[in-house]
C-alpha positions in Angstrom: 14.9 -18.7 -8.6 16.3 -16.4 -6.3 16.0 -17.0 -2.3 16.3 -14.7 0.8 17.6 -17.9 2.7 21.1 -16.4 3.8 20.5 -13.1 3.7 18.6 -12.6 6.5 16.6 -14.5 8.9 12.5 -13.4 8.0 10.5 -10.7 6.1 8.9 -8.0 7.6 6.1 -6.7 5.7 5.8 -3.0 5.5 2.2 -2.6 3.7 -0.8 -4.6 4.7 -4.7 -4.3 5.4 -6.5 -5.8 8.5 -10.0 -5.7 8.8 -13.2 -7.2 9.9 -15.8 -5.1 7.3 -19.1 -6.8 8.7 -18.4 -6.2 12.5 -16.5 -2.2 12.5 -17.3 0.8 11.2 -15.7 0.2 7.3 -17.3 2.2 4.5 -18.6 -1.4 2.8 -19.8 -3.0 6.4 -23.7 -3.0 5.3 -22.6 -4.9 1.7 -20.5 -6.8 3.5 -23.1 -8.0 6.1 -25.4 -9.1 2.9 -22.3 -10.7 1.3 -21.9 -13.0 4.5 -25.2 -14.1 3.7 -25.4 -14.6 0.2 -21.6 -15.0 -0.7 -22.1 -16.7 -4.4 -25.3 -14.2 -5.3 -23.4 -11.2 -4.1 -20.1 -12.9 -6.6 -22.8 -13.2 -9.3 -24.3 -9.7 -8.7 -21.1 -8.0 -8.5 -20.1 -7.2 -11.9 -23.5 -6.0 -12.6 -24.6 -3.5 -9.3 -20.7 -2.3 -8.3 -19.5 1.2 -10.0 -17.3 0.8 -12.6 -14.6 2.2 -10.2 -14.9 -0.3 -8.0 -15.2 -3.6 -10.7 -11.7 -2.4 -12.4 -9.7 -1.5 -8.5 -11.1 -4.3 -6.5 -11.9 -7.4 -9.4 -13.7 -9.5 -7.1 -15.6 -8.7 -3.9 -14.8 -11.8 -1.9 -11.2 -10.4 -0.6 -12.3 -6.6 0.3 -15.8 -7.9 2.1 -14.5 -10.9 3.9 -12.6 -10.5 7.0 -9.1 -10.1 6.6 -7.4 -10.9 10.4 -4.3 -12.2 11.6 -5.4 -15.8 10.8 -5.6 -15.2 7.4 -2.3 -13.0 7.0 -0.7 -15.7 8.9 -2.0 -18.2 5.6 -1.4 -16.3 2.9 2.0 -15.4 4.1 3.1 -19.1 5.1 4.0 -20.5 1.6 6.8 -17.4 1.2 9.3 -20.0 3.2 8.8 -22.3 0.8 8.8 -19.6 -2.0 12.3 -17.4 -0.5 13.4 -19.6 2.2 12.3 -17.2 5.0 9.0 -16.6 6.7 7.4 -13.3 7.5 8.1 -12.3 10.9 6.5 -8.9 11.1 3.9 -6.3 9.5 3.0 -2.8 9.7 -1.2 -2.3 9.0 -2.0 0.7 7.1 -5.4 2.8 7.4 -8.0 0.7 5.7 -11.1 2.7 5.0 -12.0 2.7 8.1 -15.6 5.2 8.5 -16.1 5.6 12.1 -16.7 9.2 13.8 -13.1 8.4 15.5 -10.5 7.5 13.1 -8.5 6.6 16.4 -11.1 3.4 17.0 -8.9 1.3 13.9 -6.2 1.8 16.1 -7.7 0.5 19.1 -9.7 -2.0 17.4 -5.7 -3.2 15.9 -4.9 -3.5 19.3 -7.4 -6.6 20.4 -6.3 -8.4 17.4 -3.9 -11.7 18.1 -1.4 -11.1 16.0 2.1 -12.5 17.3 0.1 -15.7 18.4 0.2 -19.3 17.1 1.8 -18.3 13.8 0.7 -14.9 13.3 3.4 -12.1 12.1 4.1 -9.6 14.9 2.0 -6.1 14.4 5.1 -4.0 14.6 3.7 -0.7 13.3 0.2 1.0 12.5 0.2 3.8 10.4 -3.3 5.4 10.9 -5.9 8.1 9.5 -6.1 11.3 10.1 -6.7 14.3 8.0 -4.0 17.4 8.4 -6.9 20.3 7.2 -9.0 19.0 10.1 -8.6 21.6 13.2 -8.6 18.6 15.2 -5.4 16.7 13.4 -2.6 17.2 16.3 -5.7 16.1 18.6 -6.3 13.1 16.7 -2.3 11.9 16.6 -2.3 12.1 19.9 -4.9 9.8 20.4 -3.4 7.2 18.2 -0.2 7.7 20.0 -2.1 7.3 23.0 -4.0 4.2 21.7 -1.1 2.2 20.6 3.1 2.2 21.8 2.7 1.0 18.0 1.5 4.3 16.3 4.0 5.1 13.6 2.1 7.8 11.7 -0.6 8.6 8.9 -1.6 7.9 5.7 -4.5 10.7 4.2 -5.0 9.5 0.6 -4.6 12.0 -1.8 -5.6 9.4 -5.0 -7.8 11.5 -7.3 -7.4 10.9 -10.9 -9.6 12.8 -13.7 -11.4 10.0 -15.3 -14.5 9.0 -13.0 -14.0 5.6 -14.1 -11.0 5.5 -12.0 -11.6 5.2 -8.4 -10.7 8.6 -6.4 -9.7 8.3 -3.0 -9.3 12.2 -2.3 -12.1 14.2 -1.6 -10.6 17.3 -3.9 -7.5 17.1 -6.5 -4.2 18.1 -5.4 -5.3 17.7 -1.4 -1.6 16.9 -0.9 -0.9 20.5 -2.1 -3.4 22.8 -0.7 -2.8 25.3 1.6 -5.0 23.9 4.2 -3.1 20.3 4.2 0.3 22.0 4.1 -0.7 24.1 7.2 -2.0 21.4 8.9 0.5 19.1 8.4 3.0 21.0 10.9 1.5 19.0 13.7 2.3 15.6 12.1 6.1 17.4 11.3 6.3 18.6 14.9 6.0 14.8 16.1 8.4 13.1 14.2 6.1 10.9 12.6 5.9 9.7 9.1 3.8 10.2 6.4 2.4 7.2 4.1 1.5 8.7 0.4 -0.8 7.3 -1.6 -1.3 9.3 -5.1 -1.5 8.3 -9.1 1.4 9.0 -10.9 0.3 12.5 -12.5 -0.4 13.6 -8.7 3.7 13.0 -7.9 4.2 17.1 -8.1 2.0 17.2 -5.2 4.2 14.6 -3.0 7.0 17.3 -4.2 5.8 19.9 -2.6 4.9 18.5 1.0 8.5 17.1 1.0 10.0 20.1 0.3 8.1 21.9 3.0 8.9 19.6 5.1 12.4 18.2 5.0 12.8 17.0 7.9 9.3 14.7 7.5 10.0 10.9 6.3 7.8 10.6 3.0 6.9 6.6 2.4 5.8 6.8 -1.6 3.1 4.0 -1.3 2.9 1.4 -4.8 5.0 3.2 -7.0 2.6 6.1 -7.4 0.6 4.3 -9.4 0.7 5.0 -13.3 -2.8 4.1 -14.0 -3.5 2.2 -17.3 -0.2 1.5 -17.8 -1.1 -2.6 -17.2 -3.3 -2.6 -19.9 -7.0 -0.7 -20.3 -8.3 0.7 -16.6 -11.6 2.6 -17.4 -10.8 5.4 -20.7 -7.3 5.2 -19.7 -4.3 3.6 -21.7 -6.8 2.0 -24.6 -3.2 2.0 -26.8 0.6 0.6 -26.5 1.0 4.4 -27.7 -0.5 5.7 -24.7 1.1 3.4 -22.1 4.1 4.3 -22.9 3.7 7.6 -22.6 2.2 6.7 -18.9 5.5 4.5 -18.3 8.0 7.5 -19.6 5.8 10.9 -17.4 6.2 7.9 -14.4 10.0 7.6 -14.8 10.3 11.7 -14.9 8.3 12.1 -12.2 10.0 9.3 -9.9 13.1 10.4 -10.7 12.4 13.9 -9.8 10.8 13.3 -6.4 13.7 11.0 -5.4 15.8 14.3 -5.2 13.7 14.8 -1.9 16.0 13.0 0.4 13.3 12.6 3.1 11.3 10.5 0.4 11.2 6.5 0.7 9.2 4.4 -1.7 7.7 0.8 -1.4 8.1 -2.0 -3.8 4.2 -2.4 -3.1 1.1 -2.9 -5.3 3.3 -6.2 -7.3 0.0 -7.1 -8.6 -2.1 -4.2 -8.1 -5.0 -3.9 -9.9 -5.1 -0.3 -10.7 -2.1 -0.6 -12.4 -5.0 -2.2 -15.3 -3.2 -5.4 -15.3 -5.3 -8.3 -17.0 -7.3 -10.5 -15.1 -5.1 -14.4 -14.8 -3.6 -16.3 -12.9 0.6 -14.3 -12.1 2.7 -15.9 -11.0 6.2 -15.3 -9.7 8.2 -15.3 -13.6 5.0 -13.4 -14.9 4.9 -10.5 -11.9 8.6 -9.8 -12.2 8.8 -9.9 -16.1 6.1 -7.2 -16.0 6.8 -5.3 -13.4 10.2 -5.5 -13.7 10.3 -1.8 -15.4 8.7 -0.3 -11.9 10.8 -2.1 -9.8 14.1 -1.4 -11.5 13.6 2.6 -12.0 12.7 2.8 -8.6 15.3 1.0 -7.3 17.8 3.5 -9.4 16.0 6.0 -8.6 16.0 5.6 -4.8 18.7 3.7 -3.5 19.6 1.0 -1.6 18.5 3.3 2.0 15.0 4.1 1.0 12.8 1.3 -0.3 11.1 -1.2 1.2 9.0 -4.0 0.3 5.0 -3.9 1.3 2.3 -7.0 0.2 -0.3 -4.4 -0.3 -2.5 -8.0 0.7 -4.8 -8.5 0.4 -5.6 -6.3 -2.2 -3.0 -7.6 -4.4 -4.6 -11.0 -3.5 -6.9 -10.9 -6.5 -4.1 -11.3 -9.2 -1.9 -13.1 -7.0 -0.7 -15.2 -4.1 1.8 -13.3 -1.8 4.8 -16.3 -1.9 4.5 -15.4 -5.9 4.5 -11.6 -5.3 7.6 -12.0 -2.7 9.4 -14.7 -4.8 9.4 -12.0 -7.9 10.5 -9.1 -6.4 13.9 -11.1 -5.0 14.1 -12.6 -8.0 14.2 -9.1 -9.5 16.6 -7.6 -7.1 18.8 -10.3 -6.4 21.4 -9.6 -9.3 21.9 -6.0 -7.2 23.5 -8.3 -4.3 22.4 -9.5 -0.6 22.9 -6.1 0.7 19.8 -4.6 -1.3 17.7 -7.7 -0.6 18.5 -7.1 2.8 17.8 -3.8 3.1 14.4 -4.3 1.0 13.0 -6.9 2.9 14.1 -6.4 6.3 16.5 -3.2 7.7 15.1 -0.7 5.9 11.2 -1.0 7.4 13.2 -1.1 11.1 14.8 2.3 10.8 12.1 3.8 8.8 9.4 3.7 10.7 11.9 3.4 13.9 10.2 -0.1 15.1 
């Protein structure tokens, strides 16, 4: 197995989720609050009272409804020494369905966290909410800029995908692409600040079109674009090997044709994401980067050694798999492309992208 040991001297993590669901204002705190109660009813009840959406994207409640702080990080990321022969040194938090009035407050609330203590990874970047077709948006950035020397930029989910089975994160389809967010989205230009996207693979047109609007704008393509169903059965979508193949070849087009966008980046995130419709099991390391292997490769052609960059997605990833398995298979993938890619992937690249 492949190790980092060498190469360079720690990860930094360029994708990961902090919150505290019970205590802030997060779209599940009031099931949350019950599931602190009645943890092994609520992991009973589950299957039964959640949407259909939410069983196939999340799997199990106990990782989405539990806090997730620095502590935790800080254990889930420890066994990666073992696992690559480096430790994670640093993270960048992105926007976590947070449901406040003030989308600035998960950037404050960031702020009180102890990360950089004991053995907790460094908080080296936040990449916040805030929506461009709002007419308050260049109000908003400035108060995350204001809130946090940390602020790196946004991340407006534009997720939407036409079977209801499959959880939409965007409030219309195509929001990436209409007018409104295009207009809006000058303010976010106009600051030098990046943009994290979050779409399924059949929305990729719409990444297009923002980047080539705005040129000068770093794109960060967040877990591959998903190609939904492609794992295996997610909701009425790839039932057949027929189908997901299909789904794999439109996903290699579309990649391909958005990495002619220069100011596009993409993350080797979402190792072990659910939506993806991979089977339930335990992954590890030799079972992640056998499957995934066709993602990570194409992107990696497809982008370059200068823009990607590897993010944990944890812990929503947790439910497949421990993070030392989801590191350890993406450098086992990428090591036959030489030290200079693993380096890039799992350390210089994050730096200069979101300037840290």
């Amino acid at each position: 197995m492949a190790t980092l040991d060498g190469v360079i001297g720690s990860i930094i993590d360029s994708h990961i989720h902090q919150w505290d669901v019970p205590r802030t204002a997060h779209s599940q705190a009031g099931l949350a609050r019950i599931y602190q109660r009645a943890p092994f009813v609520m992991d009973r009840l589950f299957p039964l009272l959640a949407p259909r959406s939410d069983r196939e994207f999340v799997r199990t409640p106990k990782h989405v409804l539990r806090p997730y702080l620095p502590s935790t990080l800080a254990a889930d990321q420890a066994p990666a020494v073992g696992a690559v022969g480096v430790p994670v040194s640093g993270v960048i938090h992105v926007q976590a369905d947070w449901h406040g009035a003030d989308p600035v407050d998960e950037t404050r609330w960031l702020e009180t966290l102890p990360f950089g203590v004991d053995r907790n990874p460094d908080l080296l970047g936040i990449v916040g909410y805030a929506d461009p077709r709002q007419p308050t948006f260049a109000d908003v950035l400035d108060a995350h800029a204001e809130a946090s020397t940390r602020f790196r930029g946004i991340r407006c989910m534009g997720a939407w995908h036409p079977d209801r089975g499959v959880r939409r994160y965007a409030d219309e389809e195509g929001l990436l692409g209409s007018p409104d967010f295009l207009r809006g989205f000058a303010a976010l230009a106009e600051r030098r600040l990046t943009f994290d996207a979050y779409v399924y693979s059949h929305q990729m047109d719409d990444v297009a079109v923002l980047a080539a609007e705005y040129p000068e704008t770093t794109i960060v393509l967040d877990h591959y674009a998903p190609p939904v169903g492609w794992g295996g059965p997610m909701a009425g979508v790839g039932r057949t090997s027929g189908e997901r193949d299909r789904l794999l070849a439109d996903w290699r087009e579309a990649i391909s044709g958005l990495a002619e966008h220069r100011n596009v980046v993409a993350k080797h995130s979402g190792l072990a994401f659910p939506i993806l419709g991979l089977p339930n099991g335990s992954w590890e390391r030799e079972r992640i980067a056998d499957t995934m292997r066709p993602l990570i490769d194409h992107a990696q052609d497809a982008f370059g050694t200068d823009r990607t960059l590897f993010g944990s997605n944890f812990p929503m990833d947790k439910a497949l798999a421990p993070y030392d398995q989801v590191v350890g298979a993406l450098v086992d993938v990428l090591a036959p492309r030489g030290g200079d890619v693993l380096a890039a992937v799992f350390h210089e690249n994050v730096r200069r992208i979101y300037a840290l």
